[in-house]
N, C-alpha and C positions, 0 to 999 in steps of 0.2 A: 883255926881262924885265919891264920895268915893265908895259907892255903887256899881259902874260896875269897881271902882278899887278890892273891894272884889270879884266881882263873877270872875274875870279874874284869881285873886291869885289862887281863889277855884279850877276852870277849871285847871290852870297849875299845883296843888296839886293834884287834881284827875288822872290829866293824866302822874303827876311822881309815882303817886302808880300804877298806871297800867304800865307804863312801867318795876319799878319793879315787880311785879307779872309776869310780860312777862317774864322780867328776870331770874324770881325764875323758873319758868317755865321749861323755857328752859333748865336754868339750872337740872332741875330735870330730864327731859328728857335725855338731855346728861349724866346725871349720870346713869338714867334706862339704853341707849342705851349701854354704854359704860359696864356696869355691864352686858349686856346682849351680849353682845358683847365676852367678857370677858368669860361669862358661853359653848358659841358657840363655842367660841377656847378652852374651856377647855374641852368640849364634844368632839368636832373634836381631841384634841387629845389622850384623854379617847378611844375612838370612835378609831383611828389611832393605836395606842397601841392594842388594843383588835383587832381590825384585822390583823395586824401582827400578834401576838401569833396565832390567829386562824388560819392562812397560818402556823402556825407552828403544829398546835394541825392536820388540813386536813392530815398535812404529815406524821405524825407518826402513824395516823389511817386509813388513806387510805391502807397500808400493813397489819395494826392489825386484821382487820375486817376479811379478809378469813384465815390470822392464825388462829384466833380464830374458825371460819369454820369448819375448814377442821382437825382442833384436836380432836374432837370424831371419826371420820373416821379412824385415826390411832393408836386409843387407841384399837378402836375394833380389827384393823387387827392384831395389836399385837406390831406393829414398837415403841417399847417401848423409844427406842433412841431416834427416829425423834419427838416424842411429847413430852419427856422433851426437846428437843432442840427448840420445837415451843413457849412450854411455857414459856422458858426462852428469848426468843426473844418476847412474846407476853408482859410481862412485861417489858422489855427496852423502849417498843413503849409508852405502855401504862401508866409509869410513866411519861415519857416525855412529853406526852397527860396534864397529869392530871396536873402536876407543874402548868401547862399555864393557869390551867383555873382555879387555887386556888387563887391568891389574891385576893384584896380588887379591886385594878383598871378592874378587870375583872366582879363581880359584882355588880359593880356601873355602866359598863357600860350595862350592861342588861337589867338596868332602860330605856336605849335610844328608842325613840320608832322605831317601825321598825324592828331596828337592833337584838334590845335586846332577844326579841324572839327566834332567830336564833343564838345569843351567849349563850340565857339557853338550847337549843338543843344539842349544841354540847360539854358544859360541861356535860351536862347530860350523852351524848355516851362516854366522855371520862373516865369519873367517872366508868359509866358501865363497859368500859369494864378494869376497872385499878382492877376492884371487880372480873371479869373474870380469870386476871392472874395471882389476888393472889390466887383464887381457882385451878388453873391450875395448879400452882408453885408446890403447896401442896399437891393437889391430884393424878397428872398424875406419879409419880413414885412409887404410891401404889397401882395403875389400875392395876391388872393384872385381865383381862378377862378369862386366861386360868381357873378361879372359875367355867364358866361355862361347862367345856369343861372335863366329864368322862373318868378318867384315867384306863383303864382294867375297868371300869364296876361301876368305883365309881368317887361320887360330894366333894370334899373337901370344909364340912358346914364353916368349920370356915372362909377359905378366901370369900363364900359367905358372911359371915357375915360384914367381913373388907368393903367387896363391898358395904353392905345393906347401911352401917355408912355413907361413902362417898357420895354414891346416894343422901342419906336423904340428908346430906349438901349441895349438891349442888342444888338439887329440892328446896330446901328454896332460895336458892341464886338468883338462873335464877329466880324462882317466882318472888322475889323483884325488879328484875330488869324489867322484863319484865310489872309491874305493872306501875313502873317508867315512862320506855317509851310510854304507853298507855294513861298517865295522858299528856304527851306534846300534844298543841295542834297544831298540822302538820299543819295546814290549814295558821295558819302566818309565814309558813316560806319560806325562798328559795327556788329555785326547786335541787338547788345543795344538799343545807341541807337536804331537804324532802326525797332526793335519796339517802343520806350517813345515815340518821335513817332510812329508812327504807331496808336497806339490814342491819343492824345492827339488824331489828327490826326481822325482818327472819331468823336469825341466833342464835339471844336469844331464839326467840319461838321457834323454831323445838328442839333446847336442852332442854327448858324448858320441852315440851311435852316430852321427849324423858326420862328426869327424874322424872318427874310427874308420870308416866308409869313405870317406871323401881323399884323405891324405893320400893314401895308396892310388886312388884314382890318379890325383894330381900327378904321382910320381911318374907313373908310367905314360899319360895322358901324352907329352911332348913324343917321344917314341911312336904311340902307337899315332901320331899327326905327320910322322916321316919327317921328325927333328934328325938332321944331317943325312938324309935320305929320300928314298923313295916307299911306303907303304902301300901295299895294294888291300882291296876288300872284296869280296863277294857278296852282294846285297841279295838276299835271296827272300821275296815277298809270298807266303805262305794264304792260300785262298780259305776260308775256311768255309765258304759254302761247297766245298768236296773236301771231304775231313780227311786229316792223314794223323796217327797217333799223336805226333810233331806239333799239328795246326792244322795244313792244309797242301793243298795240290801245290807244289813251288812254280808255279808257272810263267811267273816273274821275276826276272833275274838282271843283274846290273854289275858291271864292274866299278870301282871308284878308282881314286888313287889319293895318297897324302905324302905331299912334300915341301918338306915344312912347312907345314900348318898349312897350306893352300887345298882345297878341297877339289877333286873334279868328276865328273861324270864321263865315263871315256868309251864304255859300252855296256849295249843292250841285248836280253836275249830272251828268247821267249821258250818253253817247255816243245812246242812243234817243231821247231826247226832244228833237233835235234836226233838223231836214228834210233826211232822207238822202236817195240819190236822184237828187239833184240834173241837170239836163240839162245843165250846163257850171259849171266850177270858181267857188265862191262867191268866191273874190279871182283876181285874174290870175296867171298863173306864164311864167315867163319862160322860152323857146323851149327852153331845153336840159333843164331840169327836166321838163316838159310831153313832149320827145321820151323822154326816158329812161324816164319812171315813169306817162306818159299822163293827163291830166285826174284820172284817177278818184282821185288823192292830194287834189284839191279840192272833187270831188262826193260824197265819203264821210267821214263825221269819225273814223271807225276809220283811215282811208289817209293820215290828214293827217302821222302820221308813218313813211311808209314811205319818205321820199329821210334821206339821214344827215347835212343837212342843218338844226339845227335853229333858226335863224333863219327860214328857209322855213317851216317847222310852226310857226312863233308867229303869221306874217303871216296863214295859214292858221287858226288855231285865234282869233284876231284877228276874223277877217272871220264866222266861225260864232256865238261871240259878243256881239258886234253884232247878228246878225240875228238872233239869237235875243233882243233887248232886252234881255240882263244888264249887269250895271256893267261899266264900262269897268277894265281891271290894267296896272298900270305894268308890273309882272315876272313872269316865268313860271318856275315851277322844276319840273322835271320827274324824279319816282326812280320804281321798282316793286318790289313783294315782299320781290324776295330784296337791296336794301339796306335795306328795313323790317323782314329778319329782324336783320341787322348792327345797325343801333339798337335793337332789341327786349334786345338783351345788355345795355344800359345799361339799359333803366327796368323790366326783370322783365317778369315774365305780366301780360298784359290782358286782365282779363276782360270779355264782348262784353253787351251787353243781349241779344244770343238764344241765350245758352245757352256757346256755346265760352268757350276760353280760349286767348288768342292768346300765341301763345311764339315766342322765336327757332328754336326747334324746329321749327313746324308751318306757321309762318307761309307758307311758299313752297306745300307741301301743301294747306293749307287755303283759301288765297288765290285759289292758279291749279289746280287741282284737284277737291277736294270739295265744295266750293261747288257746283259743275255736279251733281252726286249729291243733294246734299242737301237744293237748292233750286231750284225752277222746275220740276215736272211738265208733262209733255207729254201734251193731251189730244190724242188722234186725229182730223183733224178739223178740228184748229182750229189758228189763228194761234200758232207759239211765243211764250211770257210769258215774259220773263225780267226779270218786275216783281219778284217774290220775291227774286233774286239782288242785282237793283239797291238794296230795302232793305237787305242784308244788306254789301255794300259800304258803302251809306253811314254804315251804323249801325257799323261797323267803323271806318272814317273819323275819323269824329266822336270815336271814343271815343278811338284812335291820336292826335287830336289833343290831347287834351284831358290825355293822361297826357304827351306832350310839353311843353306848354305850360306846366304845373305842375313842371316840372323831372325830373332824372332822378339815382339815386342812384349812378351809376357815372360822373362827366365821361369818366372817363380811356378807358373801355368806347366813349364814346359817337362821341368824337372818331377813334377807332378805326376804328369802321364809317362814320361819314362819310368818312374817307379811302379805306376798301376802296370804298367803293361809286363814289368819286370816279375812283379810281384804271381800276375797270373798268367803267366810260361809263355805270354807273347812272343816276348822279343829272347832270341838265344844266342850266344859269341862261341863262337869258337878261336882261339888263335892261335900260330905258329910261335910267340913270345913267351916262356916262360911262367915268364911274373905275371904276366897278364892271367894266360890260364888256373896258375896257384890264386890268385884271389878270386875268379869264378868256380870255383874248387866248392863242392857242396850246396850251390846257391840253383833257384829255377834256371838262371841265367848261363848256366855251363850246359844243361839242355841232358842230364845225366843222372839217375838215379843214385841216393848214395848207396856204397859201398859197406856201408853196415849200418846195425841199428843207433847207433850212438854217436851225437845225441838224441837224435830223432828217428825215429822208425816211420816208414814212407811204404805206403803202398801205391802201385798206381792202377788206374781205369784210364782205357785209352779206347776211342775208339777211329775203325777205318771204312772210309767208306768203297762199297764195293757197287754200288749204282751206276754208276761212271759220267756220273753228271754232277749237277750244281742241286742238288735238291736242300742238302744239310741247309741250305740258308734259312732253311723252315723248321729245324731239326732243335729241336731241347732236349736236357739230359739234368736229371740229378741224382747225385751220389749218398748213402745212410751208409755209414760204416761203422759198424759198432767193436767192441776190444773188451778181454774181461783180464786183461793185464795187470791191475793193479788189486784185484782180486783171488784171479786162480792159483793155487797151492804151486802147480805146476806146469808147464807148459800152457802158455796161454793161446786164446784164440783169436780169430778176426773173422769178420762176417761182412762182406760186400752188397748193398743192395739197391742195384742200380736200374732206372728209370726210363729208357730211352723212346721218346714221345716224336712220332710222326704230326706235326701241327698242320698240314697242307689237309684245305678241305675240297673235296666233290670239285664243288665250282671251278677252284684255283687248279685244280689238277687237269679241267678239261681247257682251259686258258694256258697251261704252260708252254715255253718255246722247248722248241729242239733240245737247247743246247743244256737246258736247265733238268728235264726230262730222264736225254738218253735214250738209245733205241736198245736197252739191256731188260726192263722191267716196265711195266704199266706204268701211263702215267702218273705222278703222286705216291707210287709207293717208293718206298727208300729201305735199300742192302747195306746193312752195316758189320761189321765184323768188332766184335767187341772182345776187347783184348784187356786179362785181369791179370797183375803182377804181386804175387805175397812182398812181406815184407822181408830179407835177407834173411835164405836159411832157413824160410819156413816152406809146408808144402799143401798144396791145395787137393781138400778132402770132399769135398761133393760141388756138384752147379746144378742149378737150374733154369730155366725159360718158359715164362707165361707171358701170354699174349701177343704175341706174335706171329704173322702169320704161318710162318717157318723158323726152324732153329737147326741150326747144327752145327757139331764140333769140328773145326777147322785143322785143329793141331792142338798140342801140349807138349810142357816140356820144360827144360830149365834157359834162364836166360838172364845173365847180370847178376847171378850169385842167388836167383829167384824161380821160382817155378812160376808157371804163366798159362793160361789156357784162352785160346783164342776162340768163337763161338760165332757165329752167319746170322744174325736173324734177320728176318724182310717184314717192315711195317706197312701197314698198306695208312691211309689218310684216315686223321683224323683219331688213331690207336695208336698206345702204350708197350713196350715189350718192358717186362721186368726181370733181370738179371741177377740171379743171385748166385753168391760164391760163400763156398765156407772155408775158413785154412788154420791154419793153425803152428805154432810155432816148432823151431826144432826141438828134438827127444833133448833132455839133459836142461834144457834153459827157465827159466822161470820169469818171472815178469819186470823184475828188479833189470832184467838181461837188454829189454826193450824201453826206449827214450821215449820223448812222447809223440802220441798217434798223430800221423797227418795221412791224406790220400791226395796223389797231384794226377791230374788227367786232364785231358786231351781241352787246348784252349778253345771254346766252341765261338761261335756269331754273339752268343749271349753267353752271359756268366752263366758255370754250369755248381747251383750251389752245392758244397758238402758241407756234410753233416755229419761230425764226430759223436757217438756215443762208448764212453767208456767211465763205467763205474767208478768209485773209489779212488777217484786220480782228483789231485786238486787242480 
């Protein structure tokens, strides 16, 4: 009896401690839930708080963002007013921005998942750009662009120099910013957010590029103006209605000089008055240049730039020079026509001592064109003169200079077409400075194919003309280059397929002069020599030629670390020659090996378009 009086007590004692345990239990639960409860409303309104401010921060940067914009555009043009007034508006926004996103309750909620992502984005923009308008505040009422802009014939080194200081500072700023916004990672955020960093993010970067680019300019800029000296230049004007791989016939030539910052025109020359002709190359060329393009790029000053090459055409135009007793040029810069129509937008019509008016209009027309119409009669009989044409270039010259030198009333115009013209292999520098040549180093502007594939793999098409006239002004070309680099297991390929279009009709061909002509080929037909370059290291595996009246292989061979095949065809009026090339890359390399595809070729009279195809590349 007692016995099942104990084991009952026991039972009832075991099942008061489990009900306490229940108890404790629950109770602990309800304290977790309640605590957690508690953490969710305090999130929620962590969370509540932080996006209000952020409806506050959208507001003040939704207008900052193309203030900020649109303030190098009117620092260039000059509107010196309007962009301390943007600046000082871009700071009102952007401190307002930035308040909201400095506390403690706005970085704690960052931690929230989700959310927080998208709250460190938009501290991040607004931070950026609060660092934008203190650089703005600062520097935009010491921006005077007119540094760049020759007053009667001279550069004022020292506000260059103001300029150089500011540059540098901001080139480091947009850097750090721009690094900034590259470190978020876009991929967790809103698509609202994703949209308002990345038009922030396009905004930083093109200023960043823009002073990336411009600093180093500035540095050297005073220098290469003959700050505490004397600089000389060789202006050498490239025709492109007679094609040279380069551009064109250089037939126009100039000496300048810069001392301190004073700009001058000191002499003129022209491609005839110099001993054409020649029995062997007036400086030496080294065995692959020499195999590919044959002597006659050193025994003729028209063919000096016919390799693409243009360090090779300085040494060349170098040794002519010389023998012809002119002054000695530390630098050579070389543009033609149609990037002298692109600056003509900035300084207006210039009117000529004989009569024309040079406009960005006519410029390319009247240049490589009518000039052969207009000037130099052919008597029957006799020796062609093309004395009359060679005044009329230089008197155009002189005059082009001389409205540059005095400044130009468009900067923002002008900076424009030095870039178009930079951007397609117009204009080229060569120089004897150092620093100079390191930052032309890999750019169209050093006038030099790179030296490897990395970052970019470059093929080129170049064409020469072999007519011995001015025909090319009628001459188009386009480029299809296709790559299966970002597909093939191994050794990838490239495929060239080029277009070269005779446009002169019947008519126009029985109307042409002399000088345009040439007494080498039927009127209207045009000799090209079409020169194909792989990309570094690679080697070229078949060509072909349709349509043409003739083809044929000139030469092949390696040249610049490339194999190259040079090829004759003669179009007659009116017909297509189509050139195609196949290559393919070195044994051992795979596609991973090659940067991405570009093809750079010969600057013609008209944009010669290309047309990249390659698979599987983004």
């Amino acid at each position: 009896m007692s016995t099942s009086n104990q084991t009952r007590a026991s039972l009832r004692e075991a099942a008061d401690r489990r009900d306490r345990r229940r108890s404790r239990r629950r109770s602990i639960v309800w304290i977790v839930v309640s605590v957690l409860i508690a953490l969710v409303a305090a999130v929620l309104v962590v969370a509540g708080i932080a996006v209000s401010k952020a409806l506050t921060v959208r507001d003040a940067l939704t207008p900052a963002v193309p203030i900020a914009s649109g303030l190098p555009s009117k620092v260039v043009s000059g509107d010196a007013a309007g962009a301390t007034a943007d600046a000082a508006s871009l700071k009102e926004l952007s401190e307002k921005a930035a308040d909201q996103t400095s506390g403690a309750d706005w970085r704690v909620a960052e931690w929230i998942p989700f959310l927080g992502p998208n709250l460190s984005a938009i501290r991040t923009a607004a931070e950026s750009i609060d660092e934008i308008s203190d650089f703005a505040v600062a520097a935009v009422p010491n921006l005077d662009l007119a540094a760049f802009r020759p007053v009667d014939g001279a550069v004022d080194l020292a506000a260059v120099r103001r300029l150089e200081e500011i540059a540098s500072d901001g080139a480091a700023i947009f850097a750090s910013i721009n690094d900034r916004i590259d470190a978020t990672d876009r991929g967790a955020l809103l698509p609202q957010v994703d949209s308002a960093l990345g038009s922030l993010d396009d905004a930083v970067s093109g200023v960043d590029d823009t002073l990336g680019t411009l600093a180093p300019i500035l540095d050297v800029l005073p220098a290469a103006l003959g700050e505490g000296g004397t600089r000389t230049y060789l202006l050498m004007f490239q025709g492109n209605s007679e094609l040279r791989a380069s551009g064109g016939n250089p037939a126009a030539l100039a000496l300048v000089t810069a001392t301190d910052g004073r700009i001058e025109l000191t002499t003129q020359a022209t491609s005839v008055q110099f001993a054409n002709a020649r029995p062997e190359s007036i400086s030496p060329l080294d065995d692959e240049t020499e195999n590919i393009y044959s002597d006659i790029i050193g025994r003729w000053i028209p063919n000096l730039t016919a390799t693409p090459d243009f360090p090779t055409s300085v040494d060349i135009i170098r040794a002519w020079w010389a023998d012809e007793g002119l002054p000695p040029f530390d630098d050579v810069i070389s543009t033609d026509p149609v990037a002298l129509s692109y600056l003509l937008k900035a300084t207006g019509p210039i009117p000529l001592s004989t009569g024309e008016t040079l406009t960005s209009e006519n410029a390319v027309s009247l240049l490589l064109n009518e000039v052969y119409f207009n000037y130099g009669e052919i008597v029957p009989g006799e020796p062609a003169d093309g004395a009359a044409q060679d005044m009329f270039f230089a008197a155009a010259a002189a005059q082009i200079f001389d409205t540059l030198t005095k400044g130009v009333s468009n900067p923002m115009a002008f900076l424009d077409g030095l870039r178009r013209a930079s951007d397609e292999g117009r204009m080229k520098i060569w120089s004897s400075n150092e620093q100079i040549e390191a930052m032309l180093s890999g750019t169209k502007l050093a006038g030099t194919l790179p030296q490897s594939n990395d970052p970019q793999t470059i093929s080129g098409v170049y064409f020469n003309d072999t007519t011995g006239a001015k025909t090319d002004y009628y001459a188009d070309a386009t480029v299809t280059s296709s790559t299966d680099q970002c597909t093939a297991s191994g050794a990838p390929t490239f495929q060239q397929t080029i277009i070269f279009e005779n446009n002169i009709t019947p008519d126009q061909a029985a109307a042409l002069p002399y000088f345009i002509t040439g007494r080498h080929y039927r009127p209207g037909d045009i000799a090209t020599d079409v020169v194909v370059y792989t990309p570094v290291g690679a080697t070229i595996e078949s060509w072909n030629v349709e349509g043409a009246q003739s083809s044929k292989l000139m030469s092949e061979g390696t040249h610049l670390g490339r194999s190259v095949v040079r090829i004759s065809v003669v179009t007659t009026p009116q017909t297509a020659a189509t050139i195609t090339v196949s290559m393919k890359g070195a044994d051992g390399t795979t596609g991973a090996d090659y940067g991405d595809y570009d093809v750079w070729t010969t600057p013609m009279v008209r944009e010669t378009p290309v047309t990249i195809e390659s698979p599987g590349c983004k």
